[in-house]
FIMILO-285303 format. One line per field, with one value per atom (N, C-alpha, C): residue number from 0; z, y, x; atom name. Coordinates in nm, 2 decimals, always signed. Atoms other than C-alpha are relative to their C-alpha. Layout:
N
num NUM / ...
pz Z / ...
py Y / ...
px X / ...
atome CA / ...
***
This chain:
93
num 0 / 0 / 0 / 1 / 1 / 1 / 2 / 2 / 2 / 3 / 3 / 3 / 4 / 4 / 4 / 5 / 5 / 5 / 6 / 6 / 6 / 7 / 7 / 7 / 8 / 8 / 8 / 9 / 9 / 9 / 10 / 10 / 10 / 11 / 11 / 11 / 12 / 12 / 12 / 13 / 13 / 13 / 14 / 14 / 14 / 15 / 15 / 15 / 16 / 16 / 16 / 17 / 17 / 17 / 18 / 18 / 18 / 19 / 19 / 19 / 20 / 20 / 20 / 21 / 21 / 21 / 22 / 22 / 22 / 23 / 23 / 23 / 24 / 24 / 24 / 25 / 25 / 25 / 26 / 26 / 26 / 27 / 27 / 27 / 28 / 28 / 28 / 29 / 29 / 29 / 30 / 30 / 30 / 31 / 31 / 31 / 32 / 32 / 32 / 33 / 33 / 33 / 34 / 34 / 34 / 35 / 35 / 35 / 36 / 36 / 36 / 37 / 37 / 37 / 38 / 38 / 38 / 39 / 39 / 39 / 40 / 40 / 40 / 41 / 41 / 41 / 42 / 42 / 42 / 43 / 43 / 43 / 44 / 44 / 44 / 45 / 45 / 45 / 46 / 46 / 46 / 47 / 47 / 47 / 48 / 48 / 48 / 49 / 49 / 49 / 50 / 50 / 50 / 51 / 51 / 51 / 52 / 52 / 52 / 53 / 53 / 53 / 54 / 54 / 54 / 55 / 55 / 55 / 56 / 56 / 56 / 57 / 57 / 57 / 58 / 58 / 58 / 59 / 59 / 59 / 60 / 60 / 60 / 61 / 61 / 61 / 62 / 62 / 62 / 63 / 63 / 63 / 64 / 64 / 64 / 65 / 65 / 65 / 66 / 66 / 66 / 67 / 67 / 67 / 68 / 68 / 68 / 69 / 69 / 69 / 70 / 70 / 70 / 71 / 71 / 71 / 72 / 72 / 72 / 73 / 73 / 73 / 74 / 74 / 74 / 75 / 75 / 75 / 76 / 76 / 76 / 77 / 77 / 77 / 78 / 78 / 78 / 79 / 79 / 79 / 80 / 80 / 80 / 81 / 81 / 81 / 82 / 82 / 82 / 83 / 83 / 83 / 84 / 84 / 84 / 85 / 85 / 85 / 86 / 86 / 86 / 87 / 87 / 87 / 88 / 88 / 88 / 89 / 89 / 89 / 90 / 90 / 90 / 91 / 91 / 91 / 92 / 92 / 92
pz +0.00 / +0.00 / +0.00 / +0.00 / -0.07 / -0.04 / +0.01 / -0.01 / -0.06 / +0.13 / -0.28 / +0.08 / -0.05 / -0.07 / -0.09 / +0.12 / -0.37 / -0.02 / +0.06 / -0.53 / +0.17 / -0.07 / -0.22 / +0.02 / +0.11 / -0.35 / +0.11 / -0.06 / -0.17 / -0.13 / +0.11 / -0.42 / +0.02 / +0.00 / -0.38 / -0.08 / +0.10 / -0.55 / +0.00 / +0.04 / -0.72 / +0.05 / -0.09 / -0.48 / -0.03 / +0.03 / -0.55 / +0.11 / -0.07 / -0.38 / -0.06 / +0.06 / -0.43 / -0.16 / +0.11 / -0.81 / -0.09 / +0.10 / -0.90 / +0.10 / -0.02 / -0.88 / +0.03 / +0.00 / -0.71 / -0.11 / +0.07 / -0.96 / +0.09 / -0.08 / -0.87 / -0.01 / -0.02 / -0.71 / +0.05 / -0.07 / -0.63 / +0.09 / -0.08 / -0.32 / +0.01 / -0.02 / -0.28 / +0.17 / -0.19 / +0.08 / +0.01 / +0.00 / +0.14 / +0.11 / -0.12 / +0.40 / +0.06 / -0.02 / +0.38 / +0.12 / -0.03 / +0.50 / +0.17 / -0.12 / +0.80 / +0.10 / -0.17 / +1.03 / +0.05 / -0.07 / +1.08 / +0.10 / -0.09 / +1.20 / +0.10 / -0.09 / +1.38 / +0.11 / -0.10 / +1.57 / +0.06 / -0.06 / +1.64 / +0.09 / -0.10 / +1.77 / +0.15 / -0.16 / +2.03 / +0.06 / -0.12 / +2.17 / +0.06 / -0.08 / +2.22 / +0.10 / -0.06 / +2.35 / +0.15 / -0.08 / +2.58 / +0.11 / -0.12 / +2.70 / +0.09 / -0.04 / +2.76 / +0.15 / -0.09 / +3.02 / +0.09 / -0.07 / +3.14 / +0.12 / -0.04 / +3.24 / +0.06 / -0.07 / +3.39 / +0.11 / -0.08 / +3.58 / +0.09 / -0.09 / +3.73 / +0.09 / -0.07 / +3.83 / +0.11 / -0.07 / +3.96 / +0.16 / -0.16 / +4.18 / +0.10 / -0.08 / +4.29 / +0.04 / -0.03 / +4.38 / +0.16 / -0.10 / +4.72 / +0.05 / -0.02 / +4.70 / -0.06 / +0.14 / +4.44 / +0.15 / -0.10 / +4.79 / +0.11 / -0.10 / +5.04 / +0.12 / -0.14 / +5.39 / +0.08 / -0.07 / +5.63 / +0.14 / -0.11 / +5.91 / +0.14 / -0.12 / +6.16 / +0.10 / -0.10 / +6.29 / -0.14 / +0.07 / +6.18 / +0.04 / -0.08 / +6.21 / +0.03 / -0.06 / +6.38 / -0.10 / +0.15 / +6.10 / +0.09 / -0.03 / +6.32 / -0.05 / +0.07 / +6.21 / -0.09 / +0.11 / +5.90 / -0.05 / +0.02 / +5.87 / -0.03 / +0.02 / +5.89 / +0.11 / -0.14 / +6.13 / +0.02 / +0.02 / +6.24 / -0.03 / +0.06 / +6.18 / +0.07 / -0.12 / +6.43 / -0.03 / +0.03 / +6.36 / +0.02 / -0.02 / +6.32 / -0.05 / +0.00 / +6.40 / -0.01 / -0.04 / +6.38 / +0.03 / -0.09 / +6.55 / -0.11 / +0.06 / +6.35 / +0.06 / -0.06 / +6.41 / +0.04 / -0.06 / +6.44 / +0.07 / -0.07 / +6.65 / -0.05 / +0.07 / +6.41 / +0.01 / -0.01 / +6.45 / -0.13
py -0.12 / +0.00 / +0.12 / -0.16 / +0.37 / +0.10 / -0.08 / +0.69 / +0.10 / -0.10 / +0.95 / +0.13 / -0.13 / +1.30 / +0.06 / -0.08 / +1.51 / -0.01 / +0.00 / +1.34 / -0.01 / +0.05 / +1.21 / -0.12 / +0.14 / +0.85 / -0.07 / +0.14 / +0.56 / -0.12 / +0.10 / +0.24 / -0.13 / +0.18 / -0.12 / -0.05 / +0.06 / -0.28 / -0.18 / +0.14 / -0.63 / -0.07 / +0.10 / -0.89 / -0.12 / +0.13 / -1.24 / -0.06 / +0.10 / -1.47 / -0.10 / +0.20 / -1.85 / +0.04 / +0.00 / -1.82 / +0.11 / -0.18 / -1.44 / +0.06 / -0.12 / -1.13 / +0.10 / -0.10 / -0.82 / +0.07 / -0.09 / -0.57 / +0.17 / -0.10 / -0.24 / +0.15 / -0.04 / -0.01 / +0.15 / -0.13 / +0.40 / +0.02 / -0.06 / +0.50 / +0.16 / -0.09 / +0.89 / -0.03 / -0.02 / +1.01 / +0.15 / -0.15 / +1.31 / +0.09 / -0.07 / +1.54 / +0.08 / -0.11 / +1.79 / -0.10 / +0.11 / +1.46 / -0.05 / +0.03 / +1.33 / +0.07 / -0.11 / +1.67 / +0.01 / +0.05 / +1.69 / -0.10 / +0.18 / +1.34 / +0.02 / +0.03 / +1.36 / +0.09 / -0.06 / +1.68 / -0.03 / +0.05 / +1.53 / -0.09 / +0.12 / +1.23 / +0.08 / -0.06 / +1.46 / +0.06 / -0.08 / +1.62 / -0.12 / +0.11 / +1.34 / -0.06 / +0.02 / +1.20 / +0.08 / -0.08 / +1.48 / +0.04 / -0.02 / +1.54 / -0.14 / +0.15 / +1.14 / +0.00 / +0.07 / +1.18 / +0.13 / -0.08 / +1.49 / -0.08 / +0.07 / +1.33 / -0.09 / +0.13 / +1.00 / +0.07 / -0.08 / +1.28 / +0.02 / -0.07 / +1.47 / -0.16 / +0.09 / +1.12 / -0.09 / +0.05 / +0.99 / +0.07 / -0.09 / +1.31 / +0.04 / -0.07 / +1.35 / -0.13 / +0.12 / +0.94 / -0.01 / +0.05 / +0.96 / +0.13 / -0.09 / +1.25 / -0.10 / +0.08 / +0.96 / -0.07 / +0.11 / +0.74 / +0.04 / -0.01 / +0.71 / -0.03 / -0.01 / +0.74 / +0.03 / -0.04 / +0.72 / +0.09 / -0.05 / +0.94 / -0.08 / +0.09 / +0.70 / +0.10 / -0.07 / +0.98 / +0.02 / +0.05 / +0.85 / +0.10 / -0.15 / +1.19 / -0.14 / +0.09 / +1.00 / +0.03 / -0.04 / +1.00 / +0.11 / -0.14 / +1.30 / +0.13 / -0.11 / +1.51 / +0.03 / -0.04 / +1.47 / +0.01 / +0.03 / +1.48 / -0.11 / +0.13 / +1.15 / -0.02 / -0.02 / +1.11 / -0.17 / +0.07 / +0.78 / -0.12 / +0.08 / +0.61 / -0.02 / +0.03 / +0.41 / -0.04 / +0.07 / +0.32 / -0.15 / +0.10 / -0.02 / -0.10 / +0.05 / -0.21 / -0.12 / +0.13 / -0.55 / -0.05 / +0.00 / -0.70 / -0.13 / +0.08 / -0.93 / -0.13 / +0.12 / -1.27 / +0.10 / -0.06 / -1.05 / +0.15 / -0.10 / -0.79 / +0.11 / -0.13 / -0.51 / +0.01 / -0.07 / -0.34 / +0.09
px +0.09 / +0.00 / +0.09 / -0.17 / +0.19 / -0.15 / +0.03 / +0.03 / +0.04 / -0.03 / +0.05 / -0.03 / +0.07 / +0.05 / -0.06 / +0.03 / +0.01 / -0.10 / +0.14 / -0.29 / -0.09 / +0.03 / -0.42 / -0.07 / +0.06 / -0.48 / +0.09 / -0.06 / -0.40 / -0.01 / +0.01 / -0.30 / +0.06 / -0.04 / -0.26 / +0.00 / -0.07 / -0.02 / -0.06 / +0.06 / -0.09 / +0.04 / -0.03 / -0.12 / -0.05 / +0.06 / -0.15 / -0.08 / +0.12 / -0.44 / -0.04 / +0.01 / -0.42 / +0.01 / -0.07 / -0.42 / -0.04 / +0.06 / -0.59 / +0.06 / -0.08 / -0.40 / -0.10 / +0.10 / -0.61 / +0.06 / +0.00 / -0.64 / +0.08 / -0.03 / -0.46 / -0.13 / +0.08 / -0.67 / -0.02 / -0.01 / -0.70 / -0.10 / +0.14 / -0.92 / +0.02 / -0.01 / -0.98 / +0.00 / -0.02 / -0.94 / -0.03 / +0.06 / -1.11 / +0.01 / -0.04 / -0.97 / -0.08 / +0.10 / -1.21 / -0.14 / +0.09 / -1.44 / +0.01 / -0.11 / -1.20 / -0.02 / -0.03 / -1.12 / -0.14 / +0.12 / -1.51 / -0.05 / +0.07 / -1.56 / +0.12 / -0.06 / -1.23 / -0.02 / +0.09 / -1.36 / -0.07 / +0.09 / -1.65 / -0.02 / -0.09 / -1.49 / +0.06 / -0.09 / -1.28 / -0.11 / +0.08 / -1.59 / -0.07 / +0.07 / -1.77 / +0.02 / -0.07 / -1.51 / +0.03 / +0.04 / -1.48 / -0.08 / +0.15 / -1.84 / -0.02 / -0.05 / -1.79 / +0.06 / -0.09 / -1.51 / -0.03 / +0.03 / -1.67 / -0.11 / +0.07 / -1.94 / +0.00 / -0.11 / -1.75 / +0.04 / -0.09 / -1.55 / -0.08 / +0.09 / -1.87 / -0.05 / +0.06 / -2.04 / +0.08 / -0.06 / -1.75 / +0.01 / +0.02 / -1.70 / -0.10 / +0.16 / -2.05 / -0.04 / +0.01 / -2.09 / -0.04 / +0.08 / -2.12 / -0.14 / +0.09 / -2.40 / -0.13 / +0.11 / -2.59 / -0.05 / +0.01 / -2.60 / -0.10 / +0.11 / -2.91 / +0.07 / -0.06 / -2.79 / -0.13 / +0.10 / -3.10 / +0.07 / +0.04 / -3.14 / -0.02 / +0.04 / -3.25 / -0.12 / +0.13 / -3.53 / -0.11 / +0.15 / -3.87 / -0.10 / +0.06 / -4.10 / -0.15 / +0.09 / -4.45 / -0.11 / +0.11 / -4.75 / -0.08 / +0.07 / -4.92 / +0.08 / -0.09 / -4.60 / -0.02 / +0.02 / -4.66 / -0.13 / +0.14 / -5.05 / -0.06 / +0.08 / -5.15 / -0.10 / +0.09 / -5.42 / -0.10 / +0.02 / -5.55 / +0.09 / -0.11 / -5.22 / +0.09 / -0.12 / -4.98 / +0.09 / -0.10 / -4.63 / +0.02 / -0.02 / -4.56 / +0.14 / -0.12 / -4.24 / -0.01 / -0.05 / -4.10 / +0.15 / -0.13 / -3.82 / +0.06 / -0.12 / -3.56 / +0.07 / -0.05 / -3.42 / +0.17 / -0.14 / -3.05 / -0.01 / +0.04 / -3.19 / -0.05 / +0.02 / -3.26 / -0.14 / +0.19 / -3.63 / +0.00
atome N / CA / C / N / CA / C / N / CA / C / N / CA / C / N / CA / C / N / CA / C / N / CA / C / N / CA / C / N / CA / C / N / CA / C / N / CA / C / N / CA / C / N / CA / C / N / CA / C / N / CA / C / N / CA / C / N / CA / C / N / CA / C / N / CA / C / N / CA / C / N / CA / C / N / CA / C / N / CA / C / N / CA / C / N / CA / C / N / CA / C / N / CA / C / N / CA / C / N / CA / C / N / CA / C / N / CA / C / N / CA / C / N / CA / C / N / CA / C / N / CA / C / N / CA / C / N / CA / C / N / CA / C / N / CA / C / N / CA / C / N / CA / C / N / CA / C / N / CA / C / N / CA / C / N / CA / C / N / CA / C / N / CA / C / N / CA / C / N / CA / C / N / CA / C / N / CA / C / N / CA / C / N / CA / C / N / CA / C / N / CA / C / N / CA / C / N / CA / C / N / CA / C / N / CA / C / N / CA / C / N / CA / C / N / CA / C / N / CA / C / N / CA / C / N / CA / C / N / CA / C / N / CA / C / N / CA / C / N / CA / C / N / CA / C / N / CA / C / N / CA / C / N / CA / C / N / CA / C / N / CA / C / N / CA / C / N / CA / C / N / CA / C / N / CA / C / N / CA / C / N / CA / C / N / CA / C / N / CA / C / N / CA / C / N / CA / C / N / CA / C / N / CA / C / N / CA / C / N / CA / C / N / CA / C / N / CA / C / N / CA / C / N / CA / C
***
């Protein structure tokens, strides 16, 4: 394979395979085509690891941590309504 800067042709030379020769072949390569997508590529990339970054640093804010103070259902307007506990074969209520 040999890259032609100039034109901007890529060409592959004739290669035998079991008993047929490829044909030689020019591909364009379109630059103008490329820097877009490879920009595109870096941002993505980017907002990607931005994003990784923030979730990582903000991880233990993602985490439920109780309180352990249960307000009584009259605190919060429940009326008619008794707490009810049960107790655990390893002690926990």
């Amino acid at each position: 394979m040999r890259m032609d800067a100039a034109s901007e042709h890529v060409e592959f030379a004739n290669a035998p395979v079991g008993n047929q020769t490829i044909q030689q072949r020019r591909i364009t390569i379109a630059p103008e085509m490329n820097r877009p997508m490879i920009i595109a590529a870096g941002y993505v990339v980017i907002i990607v690891a931005a994003l990784l970054t923030f979730i990582w640093t903000m991880q233990r804010r993602f985490i439920y941590f109780p309180t352990g103070d249960v307000p009584t259902p009259g605190e919060i307007g429940l009326a008619g309504v008794e707490p009810v506990t049960f107790d655990t074969s390893d002690g926990l209520a």
